[in-house]
Residue, then its C-alpha position, 0 to 999 in steps of 0.5 A: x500500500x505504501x508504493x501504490x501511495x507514493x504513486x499517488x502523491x507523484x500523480x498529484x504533484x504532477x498535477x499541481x506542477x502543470x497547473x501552477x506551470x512549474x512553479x516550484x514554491x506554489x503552495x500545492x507544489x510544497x505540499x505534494x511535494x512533501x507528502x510525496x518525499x515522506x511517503x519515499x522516506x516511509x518505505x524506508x522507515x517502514x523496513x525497519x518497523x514492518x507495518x503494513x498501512x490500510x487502505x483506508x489511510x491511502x484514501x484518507x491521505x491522497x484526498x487530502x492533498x487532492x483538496x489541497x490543491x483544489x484550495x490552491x486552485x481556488x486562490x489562483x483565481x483570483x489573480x487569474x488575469x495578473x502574471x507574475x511581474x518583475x521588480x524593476x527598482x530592487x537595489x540593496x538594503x542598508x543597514x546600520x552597523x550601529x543598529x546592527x551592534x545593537x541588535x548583536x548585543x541585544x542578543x547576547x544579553x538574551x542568550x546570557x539570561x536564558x542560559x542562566x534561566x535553564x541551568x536554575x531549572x535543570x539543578x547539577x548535571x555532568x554536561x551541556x548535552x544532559x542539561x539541554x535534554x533534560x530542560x526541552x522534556x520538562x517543558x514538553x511535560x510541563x513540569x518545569x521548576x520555575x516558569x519562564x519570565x515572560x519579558x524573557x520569552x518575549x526576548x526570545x521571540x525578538x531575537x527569533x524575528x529579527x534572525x528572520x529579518x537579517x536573514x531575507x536582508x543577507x539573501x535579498x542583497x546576496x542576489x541584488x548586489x553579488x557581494x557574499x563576503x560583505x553581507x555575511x556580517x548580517x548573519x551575525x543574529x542568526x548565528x546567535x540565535x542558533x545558539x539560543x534555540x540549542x539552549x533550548x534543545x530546539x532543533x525545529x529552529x533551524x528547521x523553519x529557519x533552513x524554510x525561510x531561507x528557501x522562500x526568500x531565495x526563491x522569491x527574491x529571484x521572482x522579483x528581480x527577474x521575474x518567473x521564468x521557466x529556466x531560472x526555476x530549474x536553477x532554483x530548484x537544484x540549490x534549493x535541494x543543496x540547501x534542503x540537503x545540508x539542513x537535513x544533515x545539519x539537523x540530524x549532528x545537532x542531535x548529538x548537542x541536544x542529547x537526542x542522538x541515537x544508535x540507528x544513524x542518520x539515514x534513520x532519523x531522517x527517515x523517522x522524522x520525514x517518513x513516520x508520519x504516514x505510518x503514525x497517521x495509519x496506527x492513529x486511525x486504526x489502533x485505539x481511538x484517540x479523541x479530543x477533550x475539548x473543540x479545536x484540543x489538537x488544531x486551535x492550540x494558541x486560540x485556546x490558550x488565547x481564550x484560557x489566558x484572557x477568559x480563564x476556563x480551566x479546560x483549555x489549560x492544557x498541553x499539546x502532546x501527541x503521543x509517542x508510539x514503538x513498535x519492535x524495540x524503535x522509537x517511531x515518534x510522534x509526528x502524525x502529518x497535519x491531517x492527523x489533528x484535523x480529523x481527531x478534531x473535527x472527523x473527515x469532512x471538518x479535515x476537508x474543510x481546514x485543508x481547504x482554507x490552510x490551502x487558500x491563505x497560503x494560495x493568496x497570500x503567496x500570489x500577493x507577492x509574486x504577481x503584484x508590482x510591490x511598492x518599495x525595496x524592502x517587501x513586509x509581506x515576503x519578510x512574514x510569508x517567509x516567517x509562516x512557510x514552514x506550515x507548508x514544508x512541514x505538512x508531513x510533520x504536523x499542523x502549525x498552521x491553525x495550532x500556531x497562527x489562528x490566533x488574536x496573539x499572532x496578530x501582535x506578533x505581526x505588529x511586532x514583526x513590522x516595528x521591528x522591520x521599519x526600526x532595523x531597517x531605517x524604512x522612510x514612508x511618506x507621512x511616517x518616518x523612523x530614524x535609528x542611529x547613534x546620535x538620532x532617533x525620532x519617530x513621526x507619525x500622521x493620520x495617513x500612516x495606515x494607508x501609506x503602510x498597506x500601500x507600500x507592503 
């Protein structure tokens, strides 16, 4: 049943390419894509669990990603009369060394205080490897010592979107300007900010980073040369480079965060990106799993939104699906996004969020690359670049609905924008910000709303 799924999956992203003409970063292009990947990486994992999959999981799987790309569909036609248009004024963005020392120190600061924040909780250990370890299962447990302070977090969040923000400016001048060894200084806060998410024992971060790397590449190009067949084939190769590396680099982290194993990296990977098919098929056919309150699984920050600001006790709750073995291995936990989908809300509600999540980002994206943008610097592709990984990691889980349905990101957004317009020292008539050693002036009018919307 597995080959005849991977048969499938291939069959449905050919289908995506023709109708997206090859263009590898739609969002029903990622998906299949993925799904097609996992469902390779499946047969490989599956040879060392011997699970056979039922039919009813094929069904399952293979209509979802066929939805998936009707919502992509539906959101193309939108700009059905619009091509996808080239940039012609993309030029290079400058940024401050002052501003990029105070960034830097900023970071430093918050490493410095997270560090400090894990050893309290995790008491006397004999390595960096054990204290990381034990740190991320308290936190997956909830049995933390000591909770997080909250400026802390909210630090840690700053550093996060601002490694972003350097990384699309490192990529965007990169390509405009061909000067690598000149803009790598602009790495410097993403290099900080791995070290903070190995604190953590976090290696999704450099996952959704390696992601946001891949996105803005692909749609800087867009922009400055404008879609073209050749320039896609191009892209693609590096994006497997790049894809490749990550996947590797991901797996060696392993050995820092304390989650390496005996069975090598070809397993890892194997487990991580292929599991969720299998998994998804114990979790439909093994012991019913069911939710214990609306959206438990797919609407994880809106509940912690209503538990925070209304206080009902029953959506204080952890979000922790359950690891499974089988012979003596470890399979994990990842089930792929269809999974709290349908413990939520059965098939057809499954059907239903797989078409909006497919509709979003099918706007969203053709937003970007079939509309003239109006400055150098893109808002809209500094966050589509932040939210992507939702689509690379539809074999994984949700983190569309779970993370961003949400009142909360909201405000992350208008952090993100502050701190865009802050670092990036971005002029817009009618609104001016100015962030430099001897200068800081803010200027607001009453057109500052539609003058933003104009020029994202």
């Amino acid at each position: 049943m597995l080959i005849i799924l991977l048969i499938s999956f291939l069959a449905e992203l050919t289908l995506a390419l023709i109708i997206t003409k090859f263009d590898i970063l739609s969002p029903s292009v990622i998906v299949s894509a993925v799904m097609t990947a996992s469902s390779v990486l499946a047969v490989i994992s599956n040879s060392y669990w011997q699970i056979t999959i039922h039919q009813n999981t094929v069904l399952i799987l293979t209509s979802g990603v066929f939805f998936f790309i009707i919502g992509d569909l539906c959101g193309a036609l939108f700009f059905a009369n619009k091509s996808k248009k080239k940039d012609v004024f993309i030029s290079h963005i400058e940024i401050d060394n002052g501003v990029l020392f105070f960034v830097f120190c900023f970071g430093l600061v918050t490493v410095a205080w997270h560090l400090k924040f894990v050893m309290s909780n995790t008491g006397i250990v004999t390595s960096f490897t054990q204290m990381t370890s034990s740190y991320r299962m308290d936190v997956l447990r909830g049995t933390l010592d000591n909770k997080m302070p909250g400026m802390l977090n909210r630090f840690i969040t700053f550093n996060m979107y601002l490694a972003y923000l350097f990384t699309y400016v490192f990529v965007h001048n990169c390509i405009t300007s061909k000067r690598f060894k000149k803009n790598l200084k602009l790495l410097i806060p993403v290099a900080v900010f791995f070290v903070d998410s190995i604190i953590d024992a976090a290696r999704g971060y450099l996952v959704n980073w390696v992601i946001a790397l891949v996105v803005y590449y692909y749609l800087v190009n867009v922009r400055l040369n404008g879609w073209k067949l050749r320039n896609t084939i191009r892209s693609t190769k590096n994006i497997l480079i790049v894809f490749a590396a990550g996947a590797i680099a991901f797996t060696l982290l392993g050995t820092i965060v304390g989650r390496s194993d005996e069975y090598g990296i070809v397993y890892r990977i194997a487990q991580y990106a292929g599991g969720g098919i299998i998994l998804f098929d114990l979790y439909l056919n093994q012991t019913p799993v069911f939710s214990k309150v609306p959206g438990e699984y797919t609407f994880t920050a809106m509940n912690k939104y209503i538990y925070r600001h209304f206080h009902i006790e029953k959506y204080d709750y952890i979000r922790f699906l359950e690891f499974r073995y089988h012979k003596g291995y470890n399979m994990g936990n990842v089930y792929t996004a269809f999974r709290p989908y349908h413990q939520d809300y059965g098939y057809i509600g499954m059907v239903i969020l797989t078409i909006l999540f497919a509709l979003f980002f099918s706007v969203f994206y053709r937003s970007i690359v079939n509309n003239h943008l109006k400055s150098n610097f893109s808002f809209k592709l500094y966050l589509y670049g932040y939210m992507a990984n939702a689509m690379f990691l539809f074999s994984f889980d949700d983190k569309f609905f779970s993370t961003y349905a949400a009142p909360s990101f909201i405000t992350n957004i208008i952090i993100m924008f502050c701190l865009s317009m802050l670092v990036l020292n971005i002029r817009i008539k009618n609104f001016k910000i100015r962030f430099s050693s001897n200068r800081n002036k803010i200027r607001f009018d009453r057109r500052l709303i539609k003058d933003i919307i104009k020029r994202t």
